[in-house]
N, C-alpha and C positions, 0 to 999 in steps of 0.2 A: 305549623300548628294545625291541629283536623279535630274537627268536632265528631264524637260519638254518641250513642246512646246509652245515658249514665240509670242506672234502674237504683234509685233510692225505695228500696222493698216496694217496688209496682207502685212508686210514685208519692207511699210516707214513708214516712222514713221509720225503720226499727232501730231501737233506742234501746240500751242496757243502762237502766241506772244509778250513780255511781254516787260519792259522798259529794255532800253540798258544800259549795266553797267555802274557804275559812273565813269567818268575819274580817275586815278589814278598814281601815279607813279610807273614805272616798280624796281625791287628789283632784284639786282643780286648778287651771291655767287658764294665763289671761292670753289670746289670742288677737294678734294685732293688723289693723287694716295693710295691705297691701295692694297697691294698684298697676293695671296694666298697660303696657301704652296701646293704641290702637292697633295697631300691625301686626297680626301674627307671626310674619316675620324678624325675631330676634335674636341678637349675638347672647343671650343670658346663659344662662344652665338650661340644661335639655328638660327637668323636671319644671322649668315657666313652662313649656307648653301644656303641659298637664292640665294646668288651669284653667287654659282658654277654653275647653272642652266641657261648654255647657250647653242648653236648649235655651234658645232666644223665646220671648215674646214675641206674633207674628201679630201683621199687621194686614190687610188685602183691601182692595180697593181698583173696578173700574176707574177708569179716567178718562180725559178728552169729550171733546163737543157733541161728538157723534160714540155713543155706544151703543152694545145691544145690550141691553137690563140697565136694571136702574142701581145705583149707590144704595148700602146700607143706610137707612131711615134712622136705625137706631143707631146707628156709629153718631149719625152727626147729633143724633137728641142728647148722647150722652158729653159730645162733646163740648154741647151748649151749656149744658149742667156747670161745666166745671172752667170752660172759660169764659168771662166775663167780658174783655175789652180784647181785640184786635186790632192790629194795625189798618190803616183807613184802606187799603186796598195791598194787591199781593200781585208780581209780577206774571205769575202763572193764571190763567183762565182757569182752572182746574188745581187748585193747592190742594195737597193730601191731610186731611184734618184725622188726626186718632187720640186715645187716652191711654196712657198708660198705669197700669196698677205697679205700685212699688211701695212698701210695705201693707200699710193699710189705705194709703192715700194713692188720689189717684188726679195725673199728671198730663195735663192736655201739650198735643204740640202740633207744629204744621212745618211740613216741607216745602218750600216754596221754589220756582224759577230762580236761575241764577240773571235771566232775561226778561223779556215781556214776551209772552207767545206772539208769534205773527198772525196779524187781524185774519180775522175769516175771510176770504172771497165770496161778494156779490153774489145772491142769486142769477140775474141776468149773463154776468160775464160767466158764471161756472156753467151755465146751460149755456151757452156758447160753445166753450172748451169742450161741453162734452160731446155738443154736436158735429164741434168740426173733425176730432177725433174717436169716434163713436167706439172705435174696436182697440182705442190704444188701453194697455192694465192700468187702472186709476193708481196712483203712486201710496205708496206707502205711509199715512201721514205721522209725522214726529211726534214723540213724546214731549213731557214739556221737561227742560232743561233743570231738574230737581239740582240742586246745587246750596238751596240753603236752608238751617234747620233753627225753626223756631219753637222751644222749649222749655215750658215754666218754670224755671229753675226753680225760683225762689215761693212757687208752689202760692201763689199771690191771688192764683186767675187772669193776669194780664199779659197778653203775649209782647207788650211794647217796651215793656222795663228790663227787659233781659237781653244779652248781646245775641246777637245774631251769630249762627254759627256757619261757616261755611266748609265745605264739601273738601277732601281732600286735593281729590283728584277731579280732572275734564269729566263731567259725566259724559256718557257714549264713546270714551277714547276707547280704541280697539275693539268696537264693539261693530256688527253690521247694520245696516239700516233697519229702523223697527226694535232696535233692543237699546238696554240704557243701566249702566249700574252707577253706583254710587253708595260714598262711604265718609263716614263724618270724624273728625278727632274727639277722645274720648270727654265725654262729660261728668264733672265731678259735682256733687251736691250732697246732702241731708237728708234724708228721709225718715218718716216715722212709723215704726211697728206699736197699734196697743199704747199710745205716748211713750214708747221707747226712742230715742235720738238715734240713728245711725247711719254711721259713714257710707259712704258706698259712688260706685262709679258704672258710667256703661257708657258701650258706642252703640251708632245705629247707622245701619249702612240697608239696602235695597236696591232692589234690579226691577225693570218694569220692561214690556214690549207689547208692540205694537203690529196689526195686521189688518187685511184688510177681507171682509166677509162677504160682500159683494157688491154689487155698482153702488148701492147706498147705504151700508151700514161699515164700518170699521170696530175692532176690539180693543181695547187698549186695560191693561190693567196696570199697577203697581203692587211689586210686594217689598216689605219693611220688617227686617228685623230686628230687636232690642235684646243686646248682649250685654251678660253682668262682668265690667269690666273689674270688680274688685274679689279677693277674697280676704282669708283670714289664716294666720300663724302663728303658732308661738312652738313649745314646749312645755310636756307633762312629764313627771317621775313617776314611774309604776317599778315598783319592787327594784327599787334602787336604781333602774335605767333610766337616762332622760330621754326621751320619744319624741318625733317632731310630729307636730300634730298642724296638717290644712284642711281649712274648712271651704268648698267652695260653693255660691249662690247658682248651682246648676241649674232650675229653672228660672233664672235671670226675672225675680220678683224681688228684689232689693232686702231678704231677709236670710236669715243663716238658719233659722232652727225648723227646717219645713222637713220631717221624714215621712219617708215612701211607705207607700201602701197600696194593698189589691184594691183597685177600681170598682167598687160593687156597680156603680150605674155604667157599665159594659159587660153586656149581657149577651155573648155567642154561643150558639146553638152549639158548637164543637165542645165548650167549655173553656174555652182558650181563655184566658185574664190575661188584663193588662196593670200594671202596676201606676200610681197616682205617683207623678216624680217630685221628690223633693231631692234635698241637698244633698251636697258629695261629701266624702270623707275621704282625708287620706292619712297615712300610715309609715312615719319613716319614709317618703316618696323619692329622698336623695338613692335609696337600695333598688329606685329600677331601673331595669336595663337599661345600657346605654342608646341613643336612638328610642326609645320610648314615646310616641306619640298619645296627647290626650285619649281616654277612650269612653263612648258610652255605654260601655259593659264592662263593670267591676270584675267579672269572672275570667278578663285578658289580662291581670295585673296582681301579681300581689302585695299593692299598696294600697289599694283603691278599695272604698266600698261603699254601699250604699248608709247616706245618715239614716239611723235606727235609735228606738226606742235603747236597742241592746246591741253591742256591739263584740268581735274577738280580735283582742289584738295578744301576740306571742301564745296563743293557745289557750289564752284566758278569757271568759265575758264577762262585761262589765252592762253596769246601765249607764246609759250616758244621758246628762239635761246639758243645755246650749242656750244661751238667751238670745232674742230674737237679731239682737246686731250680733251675734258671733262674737263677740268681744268677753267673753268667761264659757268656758267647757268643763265639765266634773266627770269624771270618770271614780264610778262607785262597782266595787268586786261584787258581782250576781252572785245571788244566795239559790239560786235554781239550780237544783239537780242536775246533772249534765251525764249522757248520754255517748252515743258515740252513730255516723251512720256510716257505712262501706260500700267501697265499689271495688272491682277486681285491676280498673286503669288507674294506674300512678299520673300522677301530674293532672288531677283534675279541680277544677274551682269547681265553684254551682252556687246560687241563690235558692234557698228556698223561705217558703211561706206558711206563718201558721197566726197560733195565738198571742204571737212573741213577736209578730210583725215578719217584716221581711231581713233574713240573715244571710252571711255569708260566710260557707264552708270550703275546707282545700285540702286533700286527701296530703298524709304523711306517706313515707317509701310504701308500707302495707296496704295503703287508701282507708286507711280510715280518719275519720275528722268528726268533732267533738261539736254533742249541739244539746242543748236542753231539752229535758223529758218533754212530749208531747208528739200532736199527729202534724205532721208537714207535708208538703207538694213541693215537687221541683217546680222550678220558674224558668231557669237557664242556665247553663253550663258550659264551660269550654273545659275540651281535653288536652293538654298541651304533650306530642310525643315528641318535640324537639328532641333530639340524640339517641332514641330509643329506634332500633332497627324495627321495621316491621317482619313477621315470621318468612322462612322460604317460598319465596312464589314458583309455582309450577314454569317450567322452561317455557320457553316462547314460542310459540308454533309459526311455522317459515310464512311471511309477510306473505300476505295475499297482491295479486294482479296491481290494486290500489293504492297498497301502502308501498309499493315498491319506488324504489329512487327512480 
């Protein structure tokens, strides 16, 4: 696969416009929760991986006795806000406190030691050690042994009423002195969008490491991320075929109806945009290739696209509504003029962006591909020349001194 430079009319797109689709009635399905186990590794269908392939919530965080900077101030005020009662004490000197947002609520938790950290040494005895050993490298000190996760299911404020979770795996197994990962079984709960109820799952797993910056200071950080371990499926009829239709929580915020958009508060002097992520869509996903791994580029796949205001599925757009738990999807026939844009390379996807939001196009054998009247910008594009010969290359000129066996 090789990406080229696809010239949608010097970057709008020209547009021929063509009769407006025929009235139709909108067709809606009920989309039902599915959930994943923790492990990316699984025996399922090759189209489960699909799913896993979303953007976590991050989390950061200094740690340990001795840092250089201080903890976010605001992390912990917010975290105060929202939980109320903690357990009387925590095995770790340093517990990772964060909130997490998931629908509209928002969800305090804390990672804790699987042990009690080992007491500080003495002043007097460590200025001993250091003097008897003046030039020995001061050792590397450990992380704390993140192993268990406390997390307000029941969205209460109390960290003490909810089961304790623990870590799958050894934290630091296989890992070198100074580093630390760790990964939790997936958690299921409730959440609400707007007082919408909605199902939904995630894990959380993180790596932290440790160094040391010189005779008195050490670094230690933690990172934590929060993965949406659920999605949504069902089935819709459009013109007589039945479509499988997944919905997945790509930016892992516990809601299904979040679509993508240009980023106006990212302001590059180039002009480069970035795109605000909302949710995935997919499309008949059982028709891809076999070996198929998740992707974050709709434009490697054609199942995949980004959730939109408007969508094209078999050459048609539709507008589509989704309600905030993903559990009902309407797919209604666009009454918008439609268009067409071309490129001279076959086998090309592309995103682009306009007044219609962000869509996604994929040249037929001629490279042309149909899009609603209006002025557009490319966003991204893959050119897929799998099986297509490239033109004659000029002979080889006899290998030089260097390249010789």
């Amino acid at each position: 696969m090789r990406r080229r430079l696809i010239r949608l009319a010097s970057a709008a797109a020209v547009l021929v416009a063509a009769a407006s689709a025929m009235a139709a009635d909108a067709e809606t399905c009920s989309l039902q929760i599915k959930r994943l186990e923790a492990s990316a590794r699984t025996t399922g269908p090759p189209t489960d991986t699909m799913f896993r392939g979303v953007y976590p919530q991050r989390f950061f965080r200094q740690t340990g006795l001795e840092i250089a900077g201080r903890p976010e101030a605001n992390d912990e005020e917010e975290f105060a806000k929202v939980i109320t009662k903690e357990p009387a004490g925590y095995n770790s000197k340093s517990p990772f406190r964060a909130v997490a947002k998931l629908g509209t609520q928002q969800f305090g938790f804390v990672i804790d030691g699987r042990k009690a950290d080992e007491p500080a040494a003495e002043p007097a005895k460590e200025a001993a050690k250091e003097s008897a050993a003046a030039k020995t490298p001061r050792p590397v000190p450990a992380l704390p042994d993140y192993g268990r996760l406390l997390f307000d299911v029941n969205h209460n404020g109390d960290l003490t009423d909810d089961p304790v979770i623990e870590a799958q795996a050894a934290a630091g197994r296989g890992f070198p002195t100074g580093y630390l990962s760790f990964s939790f079984p997936r958690v299921d709960l409730t959440v609400e969008a707007d007082g919408t109820k909605i199902d939904y799952a995630f894990t959380v797993s993180g790596y932290g490491h440790s160094q040391v910056l010189n005779e008195k200071q050490t670094y230690q950080y933690v990172s934590v991320s929060l993965n949406a371990a659920a999605y949504r499926e069902g089935e819709i009829t459009l013109d007589g075929k039945k479509t499988r239709i997944v919905v997945t929580d790509y930016n892992s915020n516990g809601r299904f109806d979040d679509v993508w958009a240009i980023d106006d508060s990212v302001m590059i002097s180039d002009g480069t945009v970035y795109p605000r992520q909302g949710d995935m869509l997919f499309v008949d996903p059982q028709a891809a290739q076999s070996g198929y791994l998740a992707g974050y580029d709709p434009t490697t796949s054609d199942v995949q696209q980004f959730l939109a205001k408007a969508v094209q599925i078999g050459g048609r757009f539709y507008d589509l509504r989704i309600t905030p738990a993903g559990d009902t999807l309407t797919l209604q026939p666009s009454q918008l003029a439609i268009g067409h844009v071309s490129n001279p390379n076959r086998g090309y996807r592309a995103l682009v962006y306009g007044d219609q939001g962000i869509l996604k196009v994929s040249g037929d054998a001629e490279g042309r591909a149909p899009l609603p009247v209006g002025s557009w910008k490319l966003l991204m594009y893959t050119i897929d020349r799998t099986g297509i010969e490239d033109p004659a290359q000029p002979a080889a000129k006899e290998p030089s001194l260097l390249q010789a066996p």
